[in-house]
MIMITI-639912 format. One record per residue (C-alpha): residue in three letters; x, y, z. Coordinates in pm, whole numbers, padded with zeros to 5 digits, always signed. Layout:
<recs>
AlaXYZ;...
</recs>
This chain:
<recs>
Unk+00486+03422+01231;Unk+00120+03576+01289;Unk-00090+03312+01275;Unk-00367+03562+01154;Unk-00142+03662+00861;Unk-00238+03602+00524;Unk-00589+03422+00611;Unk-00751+03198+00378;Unk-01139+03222+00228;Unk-01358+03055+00425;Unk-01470+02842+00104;Unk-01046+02715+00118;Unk-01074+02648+00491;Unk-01329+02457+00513;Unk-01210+02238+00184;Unk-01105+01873+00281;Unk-00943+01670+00057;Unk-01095+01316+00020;Unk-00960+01035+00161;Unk-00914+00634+00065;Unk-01116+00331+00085;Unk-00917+00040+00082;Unk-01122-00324+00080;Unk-00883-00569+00251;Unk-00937-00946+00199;Unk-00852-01068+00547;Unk-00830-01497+00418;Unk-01001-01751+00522;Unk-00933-01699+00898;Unk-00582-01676+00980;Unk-00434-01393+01043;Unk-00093-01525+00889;Unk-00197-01569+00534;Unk-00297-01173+00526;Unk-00125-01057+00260;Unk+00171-00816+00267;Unk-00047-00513+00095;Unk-00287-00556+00319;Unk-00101-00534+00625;Unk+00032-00198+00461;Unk-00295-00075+00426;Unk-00426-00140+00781;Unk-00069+00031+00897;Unk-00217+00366+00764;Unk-00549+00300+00785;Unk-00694+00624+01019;Unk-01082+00388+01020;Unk-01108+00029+01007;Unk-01420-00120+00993;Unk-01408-00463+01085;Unk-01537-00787+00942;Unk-01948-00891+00948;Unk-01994-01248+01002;Unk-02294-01450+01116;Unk-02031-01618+01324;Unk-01850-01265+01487;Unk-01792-01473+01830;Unk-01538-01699+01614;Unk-01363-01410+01446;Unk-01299-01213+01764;Unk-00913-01375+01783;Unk-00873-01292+01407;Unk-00961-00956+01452;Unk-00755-00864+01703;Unk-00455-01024+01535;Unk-00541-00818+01223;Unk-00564-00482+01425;Unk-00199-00551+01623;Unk-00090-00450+01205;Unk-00241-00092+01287;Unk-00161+00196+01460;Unk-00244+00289+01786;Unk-00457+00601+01682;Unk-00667+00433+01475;Unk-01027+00460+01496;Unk-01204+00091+01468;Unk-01573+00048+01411;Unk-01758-00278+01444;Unk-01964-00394+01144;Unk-02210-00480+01316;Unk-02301-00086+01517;Unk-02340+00045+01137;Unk-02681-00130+01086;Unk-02680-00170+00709;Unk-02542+00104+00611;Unk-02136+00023+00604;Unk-02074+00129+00243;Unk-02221+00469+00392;Unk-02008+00486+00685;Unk-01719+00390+00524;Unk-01781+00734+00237;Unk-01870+00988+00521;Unk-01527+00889+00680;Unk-01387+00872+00322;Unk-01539+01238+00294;Unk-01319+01373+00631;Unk-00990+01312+00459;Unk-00898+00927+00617;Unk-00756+00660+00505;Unk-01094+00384+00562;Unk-01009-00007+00553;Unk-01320-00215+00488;Unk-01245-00594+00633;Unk-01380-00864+00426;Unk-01318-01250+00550;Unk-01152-01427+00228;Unk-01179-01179-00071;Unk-01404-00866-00104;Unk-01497-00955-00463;Unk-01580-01336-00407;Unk-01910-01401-00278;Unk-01900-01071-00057;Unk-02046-00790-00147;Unk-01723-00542-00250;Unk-01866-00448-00574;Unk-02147-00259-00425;Unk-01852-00030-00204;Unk-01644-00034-00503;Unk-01921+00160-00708;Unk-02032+00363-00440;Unk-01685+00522-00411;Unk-01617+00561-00796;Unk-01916+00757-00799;Unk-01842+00964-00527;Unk-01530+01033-00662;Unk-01332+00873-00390;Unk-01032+00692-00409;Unk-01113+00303-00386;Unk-00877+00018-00372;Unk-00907-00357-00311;Unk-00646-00562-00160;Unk-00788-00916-00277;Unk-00753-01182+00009;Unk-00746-01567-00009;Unk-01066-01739-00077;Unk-01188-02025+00093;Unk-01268-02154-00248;Unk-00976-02243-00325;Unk-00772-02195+00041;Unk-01015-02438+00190;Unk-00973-02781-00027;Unk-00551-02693-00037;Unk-00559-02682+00353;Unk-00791-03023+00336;Unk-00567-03165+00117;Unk-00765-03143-00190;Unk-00620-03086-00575;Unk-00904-02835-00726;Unk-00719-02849-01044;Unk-00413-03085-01170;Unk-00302-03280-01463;Unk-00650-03485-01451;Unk-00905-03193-01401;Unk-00949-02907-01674;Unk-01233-02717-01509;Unk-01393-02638-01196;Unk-01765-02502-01064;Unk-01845-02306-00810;Unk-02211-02277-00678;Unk-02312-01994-00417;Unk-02593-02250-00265;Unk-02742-01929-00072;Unk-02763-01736-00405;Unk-03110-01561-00440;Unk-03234-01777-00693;Unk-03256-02149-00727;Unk-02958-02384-00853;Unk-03030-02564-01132;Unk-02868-02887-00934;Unk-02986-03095-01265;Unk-02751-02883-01477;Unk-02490-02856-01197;Unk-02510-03290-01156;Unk-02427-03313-01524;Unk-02099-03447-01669;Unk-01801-03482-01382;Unk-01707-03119-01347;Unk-01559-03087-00970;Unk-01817-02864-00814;Unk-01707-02639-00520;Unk-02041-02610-00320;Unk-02052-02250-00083;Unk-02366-02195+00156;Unk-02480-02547+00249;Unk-02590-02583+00561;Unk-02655-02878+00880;Unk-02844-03181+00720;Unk-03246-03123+00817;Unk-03351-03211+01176;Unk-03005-03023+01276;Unk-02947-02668+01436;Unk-02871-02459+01070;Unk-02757-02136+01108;Unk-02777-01982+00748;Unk-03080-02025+00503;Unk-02887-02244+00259;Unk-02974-02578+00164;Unk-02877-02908+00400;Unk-02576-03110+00297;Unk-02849-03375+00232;Unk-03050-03189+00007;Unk-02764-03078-00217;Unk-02670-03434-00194;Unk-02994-03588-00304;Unk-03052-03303-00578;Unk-02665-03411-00696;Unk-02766-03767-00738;Unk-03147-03717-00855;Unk-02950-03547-01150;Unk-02781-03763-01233;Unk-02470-03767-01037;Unk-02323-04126-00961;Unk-02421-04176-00530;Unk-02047-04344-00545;Unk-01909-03977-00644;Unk-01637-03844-00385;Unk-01700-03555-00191;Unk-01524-03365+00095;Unk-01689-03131+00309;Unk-01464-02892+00509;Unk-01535-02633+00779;Unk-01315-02338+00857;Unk-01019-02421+00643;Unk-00714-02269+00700;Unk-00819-02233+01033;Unk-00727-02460+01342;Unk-01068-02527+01358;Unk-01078-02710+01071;Unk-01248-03032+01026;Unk-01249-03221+00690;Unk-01505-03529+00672;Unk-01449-03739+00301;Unk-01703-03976+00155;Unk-01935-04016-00090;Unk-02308-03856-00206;Unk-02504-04135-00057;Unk-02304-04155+00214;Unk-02155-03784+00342;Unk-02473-03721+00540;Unk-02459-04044+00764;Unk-02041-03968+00810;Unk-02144-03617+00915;Unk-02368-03755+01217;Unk-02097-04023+01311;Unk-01877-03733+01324;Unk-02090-03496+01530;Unk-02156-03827+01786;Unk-01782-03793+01846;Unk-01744-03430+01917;Unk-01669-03282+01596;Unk-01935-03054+01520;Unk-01992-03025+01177;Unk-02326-02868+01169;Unk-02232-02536+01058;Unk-02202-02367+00672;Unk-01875-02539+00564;Unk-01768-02571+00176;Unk-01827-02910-00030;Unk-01554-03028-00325;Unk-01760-03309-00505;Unk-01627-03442-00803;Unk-01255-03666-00848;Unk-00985-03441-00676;Unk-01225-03484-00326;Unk-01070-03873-00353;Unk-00705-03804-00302;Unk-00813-03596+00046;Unk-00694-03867+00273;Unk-00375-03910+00104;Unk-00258-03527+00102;Unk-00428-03413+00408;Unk-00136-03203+00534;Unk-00282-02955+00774;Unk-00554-03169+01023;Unk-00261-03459+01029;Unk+00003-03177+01238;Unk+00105-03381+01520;Unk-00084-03072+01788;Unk-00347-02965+01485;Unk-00624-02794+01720;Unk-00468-02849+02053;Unk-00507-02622+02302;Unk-00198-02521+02460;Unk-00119-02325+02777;Unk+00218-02162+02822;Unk+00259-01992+03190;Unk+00534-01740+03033;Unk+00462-01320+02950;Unk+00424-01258+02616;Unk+00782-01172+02547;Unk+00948-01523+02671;Unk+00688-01697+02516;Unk+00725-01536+02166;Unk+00939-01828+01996;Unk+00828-02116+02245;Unk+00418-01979+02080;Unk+00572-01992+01725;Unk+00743-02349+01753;Unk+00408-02470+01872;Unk+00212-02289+01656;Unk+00378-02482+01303;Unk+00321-02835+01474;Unk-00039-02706+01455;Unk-00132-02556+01819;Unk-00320-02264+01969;Unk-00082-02192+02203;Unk-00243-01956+02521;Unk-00013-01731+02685;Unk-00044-01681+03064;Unk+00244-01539+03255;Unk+00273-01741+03602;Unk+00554-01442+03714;Unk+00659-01113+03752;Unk+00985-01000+03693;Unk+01083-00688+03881;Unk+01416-00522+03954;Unk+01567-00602+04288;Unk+01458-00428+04620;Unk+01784-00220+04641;Unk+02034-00129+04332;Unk+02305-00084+04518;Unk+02449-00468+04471;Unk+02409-00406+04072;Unk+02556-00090+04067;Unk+02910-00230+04242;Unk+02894-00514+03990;Unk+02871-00318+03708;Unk+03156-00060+03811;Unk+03340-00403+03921;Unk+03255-00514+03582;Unk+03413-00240+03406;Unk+03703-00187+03567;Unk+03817-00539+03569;Unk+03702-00711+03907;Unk+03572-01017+03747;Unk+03778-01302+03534;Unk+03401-01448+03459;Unk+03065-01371+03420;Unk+02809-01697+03435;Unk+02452-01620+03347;Unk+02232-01868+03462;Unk+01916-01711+03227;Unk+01793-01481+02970;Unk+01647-01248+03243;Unk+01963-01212+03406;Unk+02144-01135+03042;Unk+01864-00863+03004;Unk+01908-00695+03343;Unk+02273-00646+03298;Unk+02235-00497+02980;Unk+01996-00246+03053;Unk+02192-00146+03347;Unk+02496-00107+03103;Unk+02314+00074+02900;Unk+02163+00311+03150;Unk+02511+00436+03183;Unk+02614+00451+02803;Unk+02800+00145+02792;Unk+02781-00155+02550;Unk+02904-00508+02536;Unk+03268-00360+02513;Unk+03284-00342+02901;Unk+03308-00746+02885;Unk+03636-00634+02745;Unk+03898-00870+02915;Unk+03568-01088+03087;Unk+03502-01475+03008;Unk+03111-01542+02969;Unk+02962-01838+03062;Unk+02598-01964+03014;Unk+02370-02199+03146;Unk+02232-02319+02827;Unk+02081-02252+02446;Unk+01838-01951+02521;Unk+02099-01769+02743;Unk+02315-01828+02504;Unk+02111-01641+02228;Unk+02025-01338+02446;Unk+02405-01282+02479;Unk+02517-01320+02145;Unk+02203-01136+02070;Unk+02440-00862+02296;Unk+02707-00903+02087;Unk+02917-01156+02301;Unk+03000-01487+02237;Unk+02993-01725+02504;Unk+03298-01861+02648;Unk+03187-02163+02848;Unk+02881-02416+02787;Unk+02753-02730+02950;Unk+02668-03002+02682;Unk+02347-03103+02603;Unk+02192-03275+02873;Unk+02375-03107+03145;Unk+02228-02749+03077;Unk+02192-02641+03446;Unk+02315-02443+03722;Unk+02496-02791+03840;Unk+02630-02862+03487;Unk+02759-02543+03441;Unk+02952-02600+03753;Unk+03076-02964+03637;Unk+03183-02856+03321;Unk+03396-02488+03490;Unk+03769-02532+03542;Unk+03934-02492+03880;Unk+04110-02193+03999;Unk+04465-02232+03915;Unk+04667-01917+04055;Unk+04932-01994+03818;Unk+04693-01905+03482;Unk+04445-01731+03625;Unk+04498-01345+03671;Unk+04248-01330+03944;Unk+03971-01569+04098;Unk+03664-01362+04116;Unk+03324-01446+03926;Unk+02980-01204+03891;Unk+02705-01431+03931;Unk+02404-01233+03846;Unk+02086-01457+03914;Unk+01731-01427+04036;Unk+01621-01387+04417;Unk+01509-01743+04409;Unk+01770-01894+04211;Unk+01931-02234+04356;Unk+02280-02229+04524;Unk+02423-02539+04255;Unk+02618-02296+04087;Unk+02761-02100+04335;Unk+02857-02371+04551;Unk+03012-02562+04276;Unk+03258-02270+04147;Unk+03333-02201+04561;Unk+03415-02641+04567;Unk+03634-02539+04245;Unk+03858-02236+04457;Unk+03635-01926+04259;Unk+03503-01624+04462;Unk+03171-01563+04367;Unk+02996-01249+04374;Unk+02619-01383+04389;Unk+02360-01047+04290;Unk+02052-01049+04283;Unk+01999-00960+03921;Unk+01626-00962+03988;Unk+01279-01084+04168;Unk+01072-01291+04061;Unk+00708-01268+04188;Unk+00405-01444+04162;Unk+00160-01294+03889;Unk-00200-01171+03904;Unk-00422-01431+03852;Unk-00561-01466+03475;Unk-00911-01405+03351;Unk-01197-01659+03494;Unk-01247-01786+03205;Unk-00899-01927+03176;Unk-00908-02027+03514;Unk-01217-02222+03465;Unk-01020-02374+03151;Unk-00753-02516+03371;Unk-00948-02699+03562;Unk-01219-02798+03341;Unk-01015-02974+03125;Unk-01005-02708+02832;Unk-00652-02678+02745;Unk-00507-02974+02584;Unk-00132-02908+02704;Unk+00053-02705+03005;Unk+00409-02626+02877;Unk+00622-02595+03272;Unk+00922-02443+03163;Unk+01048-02406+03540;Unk+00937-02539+03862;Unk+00845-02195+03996;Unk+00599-02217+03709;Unk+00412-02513+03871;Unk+00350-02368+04171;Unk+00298-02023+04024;Unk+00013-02147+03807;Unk-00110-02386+04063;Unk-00132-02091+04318;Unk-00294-01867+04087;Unk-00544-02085+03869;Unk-00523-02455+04068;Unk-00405-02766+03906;Unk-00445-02881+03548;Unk-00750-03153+03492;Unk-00608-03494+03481;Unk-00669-03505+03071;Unk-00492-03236+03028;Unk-00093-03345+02916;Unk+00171-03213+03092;Unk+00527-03138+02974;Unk+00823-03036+03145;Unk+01148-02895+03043;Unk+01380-03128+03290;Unk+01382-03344+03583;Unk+01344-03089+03843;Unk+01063-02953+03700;Unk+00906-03265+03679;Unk+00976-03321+04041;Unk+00840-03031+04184;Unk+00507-03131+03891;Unk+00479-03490+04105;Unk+00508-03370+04421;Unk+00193-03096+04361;Unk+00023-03449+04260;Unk+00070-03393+03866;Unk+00083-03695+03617;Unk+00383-03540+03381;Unk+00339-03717+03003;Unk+00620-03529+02861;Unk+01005-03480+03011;Unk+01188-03257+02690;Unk+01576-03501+02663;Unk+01745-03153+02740;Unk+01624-02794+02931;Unk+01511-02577+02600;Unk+01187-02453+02508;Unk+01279-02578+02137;Unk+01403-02948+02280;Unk+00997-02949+02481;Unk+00783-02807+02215;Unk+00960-03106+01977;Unk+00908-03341+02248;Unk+00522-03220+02287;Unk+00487-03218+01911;Unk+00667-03633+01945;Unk+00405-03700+02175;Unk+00102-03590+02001;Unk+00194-03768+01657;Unk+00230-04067+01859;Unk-00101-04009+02038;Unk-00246-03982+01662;Unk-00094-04283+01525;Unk-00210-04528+01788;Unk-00556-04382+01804;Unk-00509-04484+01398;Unk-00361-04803+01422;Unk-00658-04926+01658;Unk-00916-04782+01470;Unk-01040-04513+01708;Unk-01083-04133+01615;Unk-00817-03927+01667;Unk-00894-03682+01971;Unk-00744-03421+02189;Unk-00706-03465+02500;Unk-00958-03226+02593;Unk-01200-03464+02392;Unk-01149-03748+02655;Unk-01380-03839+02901;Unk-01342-03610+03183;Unk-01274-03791+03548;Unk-01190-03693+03878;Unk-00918-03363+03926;Unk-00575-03518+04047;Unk-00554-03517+04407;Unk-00230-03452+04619;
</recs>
């Protein structure tokens, strides 16, 4: 077709139709409780403009997370390159024909300022929608453990303490309404970094008005968050619990939201989230992204920020001529078994199969055996269903080999096995199915190699004593990490998957805390997660805080 044919007026041509403005609550500060319209939204969002905080530095992680929900065209402006302007920016983009998401943190229509972009679209005639988001309102005192409103309490009050304006605290003290206090800031004498009132002014202006001093109140900072930090106590009291607190490391000198009134009383009994046997530790596991997915998400309900650092490389062997034969041996019946001694090895055999069309049909005729619970999963995941396990506790190369039957000419049609296995995998396996009267076919599946080096930062973390935790799912993972970033600080607790991972931890001079009862990520994360709740309830028991182990006193590094 001419492409000149039939030509439109200029007026048509240079007609756009208007686009959408969509304000999305982003929560409190985790990027799991976004809700599910919202995540739609940012999908086919064309211009996000991203949340403005005082406190940007803190919400860099959040945004990031939120932004994974868009695509990869999309066009993201920071809040804070606008000047103040946004509702502006947000229209002229609007104006184009795109699809503009506004980030709020907690809800656009509490306390922010989405009423102002709300009416400037209407009468622009733009489309406008809001996608509320939790409010730390009422998401900060249920993740502190704090009952706004039950069978007891009929009403609650909020109070914007930065409101232009002053708060009648007189009228506020009156009665026994639970007040829900936004805007306060560090008690005076203390860095503050809004212009609200100090805890102890709000406090004083409670009780000067009448409010009993003995009246509960909890004061919690970044709920929802694992940053959070509840301190409970009373109006005469709150503002010396807040130094104690801040002589022991935990900060609370910044904005944070007050509950005073009854339902602040029952905090200690319900807190749910801060008592998480890893709440706020810092958690480093050497593994890429993609093996660390589930190990991440285990840690992350016990209450952890787990850090992922990959330690190695995998990369397809030097020459494909030994997986090539063991594939065409594969499928046209060389082997009686194949043992997989990892998930790596289950995923390089099955993208070679499928390179040439073929599925998990050409195990047609093969037994499978596997090491242990992950490989497992990757080859059911292939559609195969194991043949051949070690039991718990024996989930090895070794165990495999204890638990394999011995060649017996008689049943067995023929006596060869495909072993494919990493470049640096051990010889327990192989040596224990030759013992047994099996030919082995040992491939090199893959290499593993050492990986770049992470960030400085991270490095400096390491040995600083800034992670609270190093996950060793291997013993090439010690001395990976070791090589790359140097050894772990001596507060820092390490965890192991099995015994020769913890040997090859001792003999690079590290004090291992935590030896998981059988080699799964699941089995160590629980037995982390064990060891932390323990940590908590002896720190309890003898009357000390509770703190991370990045909290201790920092000594000498271990020494080999």
């Amino acid at each position: 077709m001419n492409a000149n044919a039939n030509p439109q007026p200029e007026e048509q041509r240079a007609t756009v139709r208007p686009g959408q403005v969509a304000l999305v609550g982003a929560g409190p500060g985790s990027a799991d409780l976004l809700t599910l319209r919202a995540a739609e939204l940012l999908r086919r969002a064309d211009v996000v403009i991203t949340l403005r905080e005082p406190a940007a530095d803190e919400l860099a992680g959040l945004r990031a997370e939120l932004l994974q929900h868009c695509s990869s065209e999309v066009s993201v402006i920071e809040a804070g390159t606008c000047g103040d302007d946004l509702n502006g920016v947000a229209l002229s983009h609007a104006r184009e024909g795109k699809r503009v998401v506004r980030l709020y943190s907690g809800d656009p229509m509490v306390v922010c300022r989405g009423a102002e972009l709300v009416a400037a679209c209407r009468e622009a005639g733009i489309e406008v929608e809001v996608a509320p988001g939790l409010s730390s309102i009422t998401a900060g005192p249920a993740f502190a453990g704090v009952p706004l409103l039950n069978g007891e309490e009929t009403e609650v009050r909020v109070i914007n303490a930065r409101a232009e304006g002053s708060v009648d605290w007189a009228d506020a003290a009156a009665g026994e309404t639970t007040l829900v206090v936004l805007g306060a800031d560090a008690p005076a004498g203390q860095p503050a970094h809004h212009q609200g009132p100090g805890f102890d002014v709000v406090c004083k202006s409670l009780v000067a008005g009448g409010r009993p001093g003995n009246t509960p109140v909890s004061v919690v900072r970044a709920g929802g968050t694992t940053r959070q930090t509840t301190v409970t106590s009373t109006l005469s009291r709150l503002v010396a619990e807040l130094k104690q607190k801040d002589a022991k490391n935990h900060h609370l000198t910044e904005p944070a939201l007050m509950v005073v009134g009854r339902p602040a009383s029952r905090q200690n009994e319900l807190s749910w989230f801060e008592t998480l046997p890893l709440f706020g530790w810092r958690v480093l596991v050497p593994r890429t992204k993609e093996q660390a997915a589930s190990l991440s998400e285990q840690l992350r309900e016990h209450g952890a920020v787990p850090e992922e650092v990959p330690t190695i490389s995998v990369e397809p062997p030097r020459t494909p001529q030994q997986m090539e034969r063991a594939v065409r041996g594969l499928v046209t019946g060389r082997y009686q078994w194949v043992a997989f001694t990892s998930t790596n090895a289950v995923k390089a055999i099955r993208e070679r199969l499928e390179s040439y069309g073929l599925d998990a049909r050409a195990f047609a005729g093969v037994k499978v055996a596997v090491v242990g619970d992950a490989t497992a999963a990757a080859v059911r995941e292939f559609g195969i269903e194991p043949d051949l396990a070690p039991p718990e506790g024996l989930q090895s190369g070794a165990g495999l080999a204890e638990v394999w039957p011995p060649y017996d000419a008689e049943i067995d049609p023929m006596e060869r096995v495909l072993l494919p296995r990493a470049d640096i995998a051990t010889e327990a396996l192989s040596s224990g199915l030759d013992n047994k009267g099996w030919e082995v076919d040992d491939v090199t599946a893959y290499r593993t190699v050492r990986a770049a080096p992470p960030p400085q930062p991270v490095r400096e973390a390491i040995k600083g004593g800034g992670f609270d935790a190093v996950l060793f799912t291997s013993s090439s993972t010690v001395r990976n990490l070791v090589g790359i970033a140097g050894k772990p600080h001596n507060t820092t607790a390490i965890a192991v998957i099995g015994p020769e991972t913890e040997k090859t931890a001792l003999e690079y001079g590290l004090r291992v805390d935590v030896v998981a009862p059988k080699p799964s990520v699941t089995a160590l994360a629980e037995t982390l997660a064990e060891y932390g709740d323990e940590r908590r309830r002896e720190a309890i028991e003898s009357g000390k805080p509770v703190l991370k182990p990045s909290q201790k006193r920092r000594g000498r590094r271990r020494k080999l």
